[in-house]
Structures are given as structure tokens and as C-alpha cells.
N, C-alpha and C positions, 0 to 999 in steps of 0.2 A: 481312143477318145473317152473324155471323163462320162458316167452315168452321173445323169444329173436326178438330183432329188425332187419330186415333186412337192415337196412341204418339209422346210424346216421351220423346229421354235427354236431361241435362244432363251435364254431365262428363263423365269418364273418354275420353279419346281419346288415340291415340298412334299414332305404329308399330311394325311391332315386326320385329326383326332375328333372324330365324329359321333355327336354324345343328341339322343333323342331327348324332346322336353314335351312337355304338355302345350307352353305355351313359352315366349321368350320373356327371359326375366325382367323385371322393373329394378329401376335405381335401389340398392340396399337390400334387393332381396336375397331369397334363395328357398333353389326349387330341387326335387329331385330329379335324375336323369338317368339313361341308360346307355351303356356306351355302343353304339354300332359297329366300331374297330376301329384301328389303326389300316389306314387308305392309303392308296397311292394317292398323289391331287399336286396340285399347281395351276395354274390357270394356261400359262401356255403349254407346260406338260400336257395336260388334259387334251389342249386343242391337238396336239402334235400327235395323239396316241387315237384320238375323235377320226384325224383326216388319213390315219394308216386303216382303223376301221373301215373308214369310207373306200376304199382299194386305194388311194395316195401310195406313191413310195416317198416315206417318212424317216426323217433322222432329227436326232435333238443335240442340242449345245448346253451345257450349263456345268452347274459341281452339284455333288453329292459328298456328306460328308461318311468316313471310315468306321461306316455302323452300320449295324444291323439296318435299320432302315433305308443307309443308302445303298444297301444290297437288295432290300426290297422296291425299290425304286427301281433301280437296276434291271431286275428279274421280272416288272413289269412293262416297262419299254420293250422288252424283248418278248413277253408275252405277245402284247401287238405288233409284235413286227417293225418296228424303230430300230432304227439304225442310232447306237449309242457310241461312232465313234467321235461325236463331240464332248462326249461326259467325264468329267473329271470329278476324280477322288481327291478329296484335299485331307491328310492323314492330321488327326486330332483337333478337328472340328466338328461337330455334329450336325444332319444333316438337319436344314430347316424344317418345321411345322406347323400348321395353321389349325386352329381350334373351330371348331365348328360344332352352332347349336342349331336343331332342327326341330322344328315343330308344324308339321302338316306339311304343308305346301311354303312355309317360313322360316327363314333361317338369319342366325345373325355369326360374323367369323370374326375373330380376332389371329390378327398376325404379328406375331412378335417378330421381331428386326434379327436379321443374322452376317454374321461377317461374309459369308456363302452371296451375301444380295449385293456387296460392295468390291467382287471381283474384278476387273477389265479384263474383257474378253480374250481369247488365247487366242495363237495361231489357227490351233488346229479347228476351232470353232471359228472362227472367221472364214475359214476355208469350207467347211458344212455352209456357211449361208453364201461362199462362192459359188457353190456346184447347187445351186436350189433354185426352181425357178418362183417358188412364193416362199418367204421367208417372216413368220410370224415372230415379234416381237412386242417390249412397252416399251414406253417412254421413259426410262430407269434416270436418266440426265442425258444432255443435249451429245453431251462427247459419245457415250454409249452409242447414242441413235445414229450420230454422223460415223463410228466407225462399220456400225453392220450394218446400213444403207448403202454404203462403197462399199461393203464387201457383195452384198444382195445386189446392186448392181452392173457389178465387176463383168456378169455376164450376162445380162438382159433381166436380172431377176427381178419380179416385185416386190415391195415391202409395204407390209402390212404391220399397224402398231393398234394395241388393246390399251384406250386410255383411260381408266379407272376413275379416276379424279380431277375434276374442273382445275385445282392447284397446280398437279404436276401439269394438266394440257398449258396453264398459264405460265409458267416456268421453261417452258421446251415448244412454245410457238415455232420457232423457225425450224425444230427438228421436228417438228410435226409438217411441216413443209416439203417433207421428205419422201413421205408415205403416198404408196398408192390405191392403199385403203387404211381408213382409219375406224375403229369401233369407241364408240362412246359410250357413257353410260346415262342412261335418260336422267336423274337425279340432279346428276352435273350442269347437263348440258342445259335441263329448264331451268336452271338460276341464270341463266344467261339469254333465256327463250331459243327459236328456234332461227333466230339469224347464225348464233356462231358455228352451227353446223353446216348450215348454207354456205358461209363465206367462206369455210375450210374444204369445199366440195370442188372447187376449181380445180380440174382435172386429176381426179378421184373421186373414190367412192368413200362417202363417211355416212356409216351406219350407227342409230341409233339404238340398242337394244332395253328396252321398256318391260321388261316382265310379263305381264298377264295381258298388257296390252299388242302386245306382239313389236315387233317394228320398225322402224322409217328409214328409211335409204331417202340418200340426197345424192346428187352426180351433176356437176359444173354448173354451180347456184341454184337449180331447181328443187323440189321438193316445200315437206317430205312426200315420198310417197309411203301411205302407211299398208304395213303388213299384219295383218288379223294375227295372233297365237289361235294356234288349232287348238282343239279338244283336247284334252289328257286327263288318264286317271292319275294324277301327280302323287306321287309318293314324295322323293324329293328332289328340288331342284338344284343341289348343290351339281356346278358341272354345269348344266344348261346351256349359259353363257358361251362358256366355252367349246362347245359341240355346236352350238348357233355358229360361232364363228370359225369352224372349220367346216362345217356341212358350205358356210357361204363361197370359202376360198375357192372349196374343191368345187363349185357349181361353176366359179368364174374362168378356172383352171381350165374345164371345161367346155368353155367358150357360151357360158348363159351369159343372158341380160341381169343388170339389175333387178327387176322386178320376179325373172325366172329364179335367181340365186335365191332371194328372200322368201319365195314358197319354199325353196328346196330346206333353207336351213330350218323355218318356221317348224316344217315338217319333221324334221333332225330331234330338233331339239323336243318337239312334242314325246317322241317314241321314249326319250332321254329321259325325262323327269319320272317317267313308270315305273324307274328302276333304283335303286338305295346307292350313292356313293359315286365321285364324281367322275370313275368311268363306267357303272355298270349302267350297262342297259345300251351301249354305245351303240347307233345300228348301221348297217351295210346300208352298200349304195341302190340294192334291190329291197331292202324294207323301207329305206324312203320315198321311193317310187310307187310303193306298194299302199303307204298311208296316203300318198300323193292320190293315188287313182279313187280310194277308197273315200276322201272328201270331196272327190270332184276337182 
């Protein structure tokens, strides 16, 4: 009988070039910086290496390209305990990277385009979100989401989609239809107020994650319900997001409620931004218990 994975991601992988600033630059400027290194990072990477942290058994789908990097990519999957038999080498391309400026608690990224982002999914990755029973993904295009939805439901699995931007969710409506939790981004979502996350909440969970404001879970038209951000001594929050949104899976994984999943991840993500880099500081599923008791 196949072992089934508790949390796959497909996509989103990169590194990312992590450079400190005073403050974040204005049009025309230019400021000095310091570079914090060369990172592991992706946003669904992140979450996928967040939820093996968390005890999850963890496996990831995507490409890396035939570089030094994507050996460090590599060698950090496997640091956490990820299962990388979905990861492909794709020989003389290089592996994607996202630039990142930091300044306190504030950060601004820029992501250059890579042929690495314009893949269809393989076999052998389609089969990692066979054998998953939560299967973290985005909305990359509508075919993307219909093939790993049928493959994450192949066998009872859920599927869970990280929607970044108001555009793509407007582009992939009906593969957003798909999802049985959805993660939005509050920026997005309030150009359109707080109905379109209500009316995409019809049997699912679509969370809104808000920054500093902590945030809103919705579940079959109600909402929001808002979730406070805890305290932190915030170093940086590159990552956050993504440890919010594995701390919530693994909580529902679980068998919490809505409202129980959103302390959990709240709490996640608080421990997360203490730490420099968008896995450091990742914490277990006994130190988020542990901030948990410690706020009451």
C-alpha cells in the first residue's frame, strides 16, 4: 500500500538574493545595502519545508536548474526532511531567483520570469500530488490547476492554491473553483472588498492573510472572521506568509476548526519573522503550542 504524503507543494521554488536596507528605495533612487546571502526561498518551497518542520511528511514537485544553486536548493529540501522525488533537473538552465530588499519589519521583492516557471507538470510530479493528502499549489494558469487538482484528487486529497494577485485570481475563476482552501492576499482582495472572498468561500476555506493585521478566514459565505497577529520581535518577514500558510494546512490536517487553524498559524508565523531568511527560524509543532499557551 502506497505511503501517502502529508503535504505536497508543486511549484514556486527559487532563491532568493537577500540584500538589507535602511529603508526601501524611492523612484530614481539609490541607497546602500548589505547582503544577507544567497537563501533557499519560494513561496511554495517555503511552505512545503514550514509543514515538514511542523512533523508533516513532506515531498515537493517542481525543477531546479543544473547549478550550483539548484544543488543548494536540493541539499536544503533534504535538510528538512522533503521528500524530492518530484524535483527535476533541467541541464543548462539556471535555477530561478527572487531579489529581496529588507528593511526592518519591510520588504519589497522583485521576481524575474524564468523558463523553469513555464514547465507542465511531469509524471512523476503529478504522482507526488497523487499520493498527498494536501497538496499546496498557485494558480500558475487555469490548465496547470485542472491538471494537479485531478491529480490531488485522484485519491481524496485536498487542494489548496496561494493566490498572490487579484489578476491571476481574475484569469483562473473557474480553477479557483477547484480549491479547497484558498489563500489570498489582503491588498488584492480589498480592491474588490470583502464580498469576493466571501463568495469564493462556498465550500472552502479562503483565507485572507493581512500582515500586521493578522487574518480573516471565511468558510461557506460567512465571515470574516478576524485573526489578531501576535506579538513578535520581527526581524524579518520574508517567509511569514508562507509558514502562515503551512502552520494553517497542518492544523486542518489535523482535524482543527477554522478559527482553531488561524491561532495555530498566527502563532507560526509570529515565532517565524524573529528569524533572518525565509526558512530560518521555522518552528515545531511543540514551539507553537508553546507561544500558544504563553499568550493565552
Amino acid at each position: 500500500m502506497t505511503d501517502f504524503f502529508d503535504f505536497a507543494g508543486v511549484g514556486g521554488l527559487s532563491y532568493d538574493i537577500v540584500l538589507q536596507v535602511d529603508h526601501l528605495p524611492a523612484t530614481d533612487s539609490k541607497l546602500p545595502g548589505r547582503l544577507l546571502g544567497f537563501l533557499p526561498g519560494g513561496f511554495i518551497a517555503n511552505a512545503t519545508c514550514a509543514a515538514a518542520r511542523l512533523g508533516l511528511r513532506a515531498g515537493f514537485a517542481g525543477w531546479i536548474g543544473g547549478d550550483d544553486q539548484g544543488v543548494m536548493l536540493r541539499d536544503d529540501f533534504e535538510r528538512f526532511g522533503v521528500d524530492v522525488g518530484g524535483l527535476t533537473v533541467v541541464a543548462g538552465e539556471a535555477t530561478p531567483f527572487t531579489v529581496i530588499l529588507v528593511a526592518g519589519d519591510e520588504r519589497a521583492i522583485v521576481i524575474p520570469d524564468s523558463p523553469l516557471y513555464h514547465l507542465p507538470p511531469e509524471d512523476r510530479q503529478l504522482e507526488m500530488a497523487r499520493q498527498a493528502r494536501q497538496v499546496l499549489t498557485y494558480p500558475r494558469d487555469a490548465a496547470w490547476c485542472q491538471q494537479i487538482a485531478a491529480a490531488a484528487r485522484a485519491n481524496g486529497g485536498v487542494l489548496a492554491l496561494d493566490v498572490e494577485r487579484m489578476p491571476a485570481m481574475a484569469a483562473t475563476r473557474e480553477a479557483l473553483a477547484l480549491a479547497d482552501v484558498l489563500f489570498l492576499a489582503d491588498a488584492s482582495v480589498r480592491e474588490q472588498d470583502w464580498a469576493t472572498a466571501r463568495s469564493l468561500s462556498f465550500g472552502r476555506w479562503v483565507i485572507v492573510t493581512a500582515g500586521r493585521e493578522g487574518a480573516y478566514g471565511f468558510v461557506d459565505g460567512s465571515g470574516p472572521l478576524h485573526q489578531p497577529a501576535y506579538p513578535a520581535a520581527a526581524i524579518d518577514t520574508t517567509g511569514a506568509g508562507d509558514c502562515f500558510h503551512a502552520a494553517l494546512l497542518a492544523a486542518r490536517h489535523w482535524g482543527d476548526s477554522l478559527p482553531e487553524a488561524l491561532r495555530f498559524a498566527a502563532a507560526a508565523a509570529a515565532i517565524k519573522v524573529e528569524s533572518v531568511g525565509a526558512r530560518g527560524g521555522l518552528p515545531t509543532r511543540e514551539q507553537v503550542y508553546a507561544r500558544l499557551e504563553h499568550h493565552g
